[in-house]
C-alpha positions in Angstrom: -34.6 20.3 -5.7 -32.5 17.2 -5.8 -29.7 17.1 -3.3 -26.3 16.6 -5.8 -24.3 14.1 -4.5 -20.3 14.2 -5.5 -18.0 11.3 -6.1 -15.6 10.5 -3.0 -12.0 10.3 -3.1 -9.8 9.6 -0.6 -6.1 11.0 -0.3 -3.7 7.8 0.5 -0.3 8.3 1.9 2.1 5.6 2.1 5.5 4.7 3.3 7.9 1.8 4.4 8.8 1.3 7.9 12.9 1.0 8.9 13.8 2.9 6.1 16.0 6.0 6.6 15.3 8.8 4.0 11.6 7.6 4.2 10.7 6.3 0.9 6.7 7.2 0.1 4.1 8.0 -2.2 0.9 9.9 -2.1 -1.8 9.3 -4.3 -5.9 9.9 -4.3 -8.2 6.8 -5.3 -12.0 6.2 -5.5 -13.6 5.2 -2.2 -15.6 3.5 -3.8 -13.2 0.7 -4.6 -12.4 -2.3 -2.9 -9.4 -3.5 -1.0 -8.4 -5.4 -3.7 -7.9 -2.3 -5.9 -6.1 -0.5 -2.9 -3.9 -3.5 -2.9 -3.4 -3.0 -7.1 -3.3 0.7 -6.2 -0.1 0.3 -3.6 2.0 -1.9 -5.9 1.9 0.2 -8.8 2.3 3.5 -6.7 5.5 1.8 -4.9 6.9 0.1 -7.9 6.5 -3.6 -6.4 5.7 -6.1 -9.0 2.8 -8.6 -7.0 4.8 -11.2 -6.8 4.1 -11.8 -3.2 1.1 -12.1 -0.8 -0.1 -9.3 1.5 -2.4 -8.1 3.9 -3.8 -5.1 5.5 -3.9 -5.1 9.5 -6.1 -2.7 11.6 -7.1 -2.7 15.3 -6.9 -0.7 18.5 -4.2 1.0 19.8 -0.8 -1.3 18.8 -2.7 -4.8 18.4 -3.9 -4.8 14.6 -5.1 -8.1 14.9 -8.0 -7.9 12.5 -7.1 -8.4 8.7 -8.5 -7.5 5.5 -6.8 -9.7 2.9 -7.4 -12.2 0.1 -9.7 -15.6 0.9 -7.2 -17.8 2.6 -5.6 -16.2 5.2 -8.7 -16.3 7.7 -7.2 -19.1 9.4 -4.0 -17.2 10.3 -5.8 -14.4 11.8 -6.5 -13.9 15.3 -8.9 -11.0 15.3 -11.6 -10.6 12.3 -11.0 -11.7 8.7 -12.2 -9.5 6.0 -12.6 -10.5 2.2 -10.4 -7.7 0.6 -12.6 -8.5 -2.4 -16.1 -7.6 -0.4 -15.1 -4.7 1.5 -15.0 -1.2 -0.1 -12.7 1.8 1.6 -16.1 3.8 1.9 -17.4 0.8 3.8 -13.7 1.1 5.7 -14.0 4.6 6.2 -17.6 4.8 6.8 -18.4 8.3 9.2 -14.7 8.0 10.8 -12.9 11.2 11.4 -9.4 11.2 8.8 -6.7 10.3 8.9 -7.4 6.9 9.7 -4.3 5.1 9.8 -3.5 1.1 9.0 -0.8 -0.9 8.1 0.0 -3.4 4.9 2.3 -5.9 4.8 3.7 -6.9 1.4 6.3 -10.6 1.2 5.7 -12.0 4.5 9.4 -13.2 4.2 10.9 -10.2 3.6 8.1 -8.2 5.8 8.1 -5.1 3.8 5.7 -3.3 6.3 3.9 -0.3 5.1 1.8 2.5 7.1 -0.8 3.6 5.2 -2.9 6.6 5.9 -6.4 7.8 4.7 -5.4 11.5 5.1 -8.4 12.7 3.6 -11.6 12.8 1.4 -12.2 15.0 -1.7 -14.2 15.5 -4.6 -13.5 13.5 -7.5 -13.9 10.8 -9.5 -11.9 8.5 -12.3 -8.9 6.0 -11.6 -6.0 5.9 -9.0 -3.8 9.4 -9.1 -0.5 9.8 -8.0 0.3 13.2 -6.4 3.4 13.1 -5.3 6.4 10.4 -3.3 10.2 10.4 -2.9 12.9 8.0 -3.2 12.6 4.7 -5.5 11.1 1.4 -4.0 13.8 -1.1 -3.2 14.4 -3.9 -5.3 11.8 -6.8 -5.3 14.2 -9.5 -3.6 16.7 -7.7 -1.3 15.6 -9.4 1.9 13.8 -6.8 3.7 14.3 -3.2 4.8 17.3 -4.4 7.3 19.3 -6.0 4.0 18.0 -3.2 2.1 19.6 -0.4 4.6 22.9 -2.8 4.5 23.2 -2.7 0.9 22.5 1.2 0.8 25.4 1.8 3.3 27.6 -0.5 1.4 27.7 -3.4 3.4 26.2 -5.7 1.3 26.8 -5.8 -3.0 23.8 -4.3 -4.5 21.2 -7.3 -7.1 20.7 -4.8 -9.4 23.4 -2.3 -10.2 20.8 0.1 -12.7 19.2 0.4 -9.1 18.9 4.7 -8.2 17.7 5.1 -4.5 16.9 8.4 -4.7 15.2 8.1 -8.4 11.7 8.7 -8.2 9.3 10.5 -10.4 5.1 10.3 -10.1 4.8 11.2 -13.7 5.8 7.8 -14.1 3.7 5.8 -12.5 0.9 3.7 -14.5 -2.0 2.7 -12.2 -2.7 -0.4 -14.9 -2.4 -3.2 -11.7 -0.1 -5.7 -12.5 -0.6 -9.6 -13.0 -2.1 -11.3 -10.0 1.0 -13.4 -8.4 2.3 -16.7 -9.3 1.7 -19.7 -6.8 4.5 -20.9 -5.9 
């Protein structure tokens, strides 16, 4: 009798660093995808709009050195480079234990830093699905978490006054990835 194989999932938690109520989203996606898609798969989960560049950083211990990332930032990295296009999170994940834990880093001038975490794998199969999050992403262009704490404590005026912090809801969410991002 033939073995039957199931399609892989993987549960994906993410959340912004320096912000204070955590702002995060949870969402399953097919491991069979590449980082690219995980990339697509973040913006749309968070509400950022790819306007930016970004990278995903991994490593031992606190020095995530090696990068996964789009062609073009090899020459910035000090550890090993990896084609977000080439590598697949089953390829990632391989026979690791979860949760595996790295970090992505979206606007390299505002530094919104992200942890995200491979909690773990299910059965499954189909396009990106949100599961759950809280709080709404910040604005695209508030300067980074720092300005973005400031202007939620009132010390700074707000871009966009339509703007609800605590608004959130996954139902929402449409996994269609958005343009790729204008050179500047």
């Amino acid at each position: 009798m033939a073995k039957k194989t199931t399609a892989k999932r993987v549960v994906v938690k993410v959340f912004l660093y320096g912000i204070q109520p955590q702002i995060w989203r949870r969402f399953s996606i097919d491991t069979g995808v590449t980082f690219a898609a995980l990339h697509d798969a973040i913006q749309c989960a968070m509400g950022w709009e790819n306007r930016s560049p970004h990278e995903f950083r991994h490593g031992k211990g606190k020095r995530l050195v090696d990068v996964i990332g789009p062609v073009g930032l090899q020459d910035q990295v000090i550890g090993e480079f990896q084609d977000e296009l080439a590598l697949t999170l089953a390829d990632y994940i391989g026979k690791k234990k979860t949760p595996l834990r790295m970090l992505y880093r979206y606007d390299f001038n505002s530094e919104w830093i992200h942890e995200v975490v491979f909690e773990k794998l299910i059965e499954g199969e189909g396009g990106p699905e949100m599961i759950e999050g809280e709080r709404a992403c910040p604005p695209e262009d508030i300067g980074g978490h720092f300005q973005f704490m400031q202007a939620l404590h009132g010390e700074i005026e707000w871009l966009d006054r339509k703007y609800a912090p605590e608004s959130f809801d996954p139902a929402k969410v449409d996994f269609t990835p958005k343009g790729p991002r204008k050179r500047r």
